[in-house]
C-alpha positions as a Markdown table, in Angstrom:
| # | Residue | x | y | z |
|---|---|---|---|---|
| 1 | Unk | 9.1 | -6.0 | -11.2 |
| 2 | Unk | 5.6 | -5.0 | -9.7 |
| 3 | Unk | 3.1 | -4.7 | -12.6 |
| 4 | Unk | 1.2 | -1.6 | -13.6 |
| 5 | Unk | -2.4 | -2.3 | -12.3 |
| 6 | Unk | -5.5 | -0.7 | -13.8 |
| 7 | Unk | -5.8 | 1.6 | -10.8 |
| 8 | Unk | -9.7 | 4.2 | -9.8 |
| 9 | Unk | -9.4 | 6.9 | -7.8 |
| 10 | Unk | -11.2 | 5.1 | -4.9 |
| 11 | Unk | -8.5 | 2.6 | -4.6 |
| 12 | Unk | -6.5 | 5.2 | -3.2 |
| 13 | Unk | -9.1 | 8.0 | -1.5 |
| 14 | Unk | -8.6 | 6.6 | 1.7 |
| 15 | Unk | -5.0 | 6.2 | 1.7 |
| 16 | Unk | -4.1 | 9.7 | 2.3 |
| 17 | Unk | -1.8 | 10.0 | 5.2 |
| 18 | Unk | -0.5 | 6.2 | 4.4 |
| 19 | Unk | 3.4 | 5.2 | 4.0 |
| 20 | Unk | 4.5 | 3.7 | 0.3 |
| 21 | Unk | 8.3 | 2.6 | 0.7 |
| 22 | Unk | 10.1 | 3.2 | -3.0 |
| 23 | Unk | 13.0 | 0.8 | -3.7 |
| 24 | Unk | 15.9 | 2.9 | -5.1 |
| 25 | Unk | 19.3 | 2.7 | -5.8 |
| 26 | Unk | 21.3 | 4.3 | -3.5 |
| 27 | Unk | 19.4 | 3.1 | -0.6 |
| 28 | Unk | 17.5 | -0.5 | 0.6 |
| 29 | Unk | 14.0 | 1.8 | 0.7 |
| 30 | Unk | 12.6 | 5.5 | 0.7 |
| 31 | Unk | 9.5 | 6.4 | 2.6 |
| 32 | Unk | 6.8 | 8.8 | 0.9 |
| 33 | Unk | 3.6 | 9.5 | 2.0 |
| 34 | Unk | 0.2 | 10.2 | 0.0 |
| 35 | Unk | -0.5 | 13.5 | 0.8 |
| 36 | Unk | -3.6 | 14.4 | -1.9 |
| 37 | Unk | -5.9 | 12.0 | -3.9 |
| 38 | Unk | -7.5 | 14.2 | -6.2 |
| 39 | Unk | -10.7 | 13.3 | -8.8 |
| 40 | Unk | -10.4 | 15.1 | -12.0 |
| 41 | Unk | -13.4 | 16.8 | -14.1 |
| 42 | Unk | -13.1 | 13.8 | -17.5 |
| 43 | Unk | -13.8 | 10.5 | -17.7 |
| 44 | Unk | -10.6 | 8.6 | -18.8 |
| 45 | Unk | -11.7 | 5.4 | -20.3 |
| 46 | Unk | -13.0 | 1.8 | -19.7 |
| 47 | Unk | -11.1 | -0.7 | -18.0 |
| 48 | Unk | -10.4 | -4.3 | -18.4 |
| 49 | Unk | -13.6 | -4.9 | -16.3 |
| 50 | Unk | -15.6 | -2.8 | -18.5 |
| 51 | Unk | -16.0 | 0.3 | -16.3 |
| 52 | Unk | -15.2 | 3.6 | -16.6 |
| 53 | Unk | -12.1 | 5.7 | -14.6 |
| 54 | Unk | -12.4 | 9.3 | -13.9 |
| 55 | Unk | -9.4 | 10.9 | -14.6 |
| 56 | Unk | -7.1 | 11.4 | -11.1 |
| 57 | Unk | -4.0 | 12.3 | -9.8 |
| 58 | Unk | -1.9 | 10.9 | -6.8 |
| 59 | Unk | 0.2 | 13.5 | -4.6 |
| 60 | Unk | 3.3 | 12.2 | -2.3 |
| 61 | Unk | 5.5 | 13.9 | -0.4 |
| 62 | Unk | 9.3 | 12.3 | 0.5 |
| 63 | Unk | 9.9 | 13.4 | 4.1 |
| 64 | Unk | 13.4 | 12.5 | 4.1 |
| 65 | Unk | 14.0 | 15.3 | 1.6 |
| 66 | Unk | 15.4 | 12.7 | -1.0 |
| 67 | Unk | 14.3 | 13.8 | -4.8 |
| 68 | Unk | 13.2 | 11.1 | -7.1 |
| 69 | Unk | 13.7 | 11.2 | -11.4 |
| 70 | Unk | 10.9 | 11.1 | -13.1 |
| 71 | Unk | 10.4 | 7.6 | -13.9 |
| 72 | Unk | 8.7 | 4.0 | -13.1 |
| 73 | Unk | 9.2 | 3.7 | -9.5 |
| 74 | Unk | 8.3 | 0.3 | -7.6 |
| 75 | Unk | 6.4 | 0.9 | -4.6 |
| 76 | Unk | 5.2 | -1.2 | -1.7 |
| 77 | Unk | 2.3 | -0.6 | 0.5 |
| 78 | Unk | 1.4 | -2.4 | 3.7 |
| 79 | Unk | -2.6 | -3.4 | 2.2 |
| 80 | Unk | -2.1 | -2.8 | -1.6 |
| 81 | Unk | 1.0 | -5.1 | -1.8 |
| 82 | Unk | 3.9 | -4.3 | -4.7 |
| 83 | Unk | 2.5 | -1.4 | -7.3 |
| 84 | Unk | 4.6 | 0.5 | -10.4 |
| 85 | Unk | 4.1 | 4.1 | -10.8 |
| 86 | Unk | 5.1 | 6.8 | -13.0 |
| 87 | Unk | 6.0 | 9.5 | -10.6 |
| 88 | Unk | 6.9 | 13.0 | -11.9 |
| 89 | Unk | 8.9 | 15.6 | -9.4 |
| 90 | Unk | 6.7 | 18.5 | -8.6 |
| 91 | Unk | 7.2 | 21.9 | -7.6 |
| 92 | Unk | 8.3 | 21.1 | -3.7 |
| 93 | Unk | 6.6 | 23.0 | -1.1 |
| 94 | Unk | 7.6 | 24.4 | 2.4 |
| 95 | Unk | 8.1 | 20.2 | 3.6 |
| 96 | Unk | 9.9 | 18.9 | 0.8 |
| 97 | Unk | 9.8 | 17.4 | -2.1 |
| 98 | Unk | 6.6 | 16.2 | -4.0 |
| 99 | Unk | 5.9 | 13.9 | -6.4 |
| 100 | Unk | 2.6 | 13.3 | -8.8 |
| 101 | Unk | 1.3 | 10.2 | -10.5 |
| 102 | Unk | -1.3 | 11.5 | -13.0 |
| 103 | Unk | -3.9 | 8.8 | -14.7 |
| 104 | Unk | -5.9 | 10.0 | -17.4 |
């Protein structure tokens, strides 16, 4: 299983518009793309390197149309390798479904 890394919003602020492919079930992979990287008002706590994260929030959209439980997902990414994330359905908009990985 891909391990939980202590993640900062700018490892992902310039991966917006990339492709993470989800290993599920039913299926050998399922494509969503990061649609919104978004920084949040708090700071959330010091890290194993000593720094502080902000608080931020991840946005991907599944343009296949296949819905995800909210759960630890395993997700692979062409530059960031193997990565875990607790992704939680969101209200879908006019594309499809959405799903958010919050880190506080």
């Amino acid at each position: 299983m891909a391990e939980t890394a202590w993640f900062t919003y700018d490892d992902f602020a310039d991966r917006v518009g990339d492709e993470f492919r989800v290993r599920v079930p039913d299926a050998d992979h399922l494509t969503l793309v990061l649609s919104e990287v978004t920084a949040g008002a708090e700071p959330s706590g010091t890290g194993p390197d000593g720094a502080e994260r902000q608080q931020f929030s991840l946005i991907f959209r599944s343009p296949s149309g296949h819905q995800l439980s909210q759960g630890t997902w395993e997700l692979e990414h062409d530059r960031m390798g193997e990565l875990a994330l607790f992704l939680v359905p969101i209200e879908p908009d006019a594309d499809g479904p959405r799903f958010e990985a919050a880190f506080a």
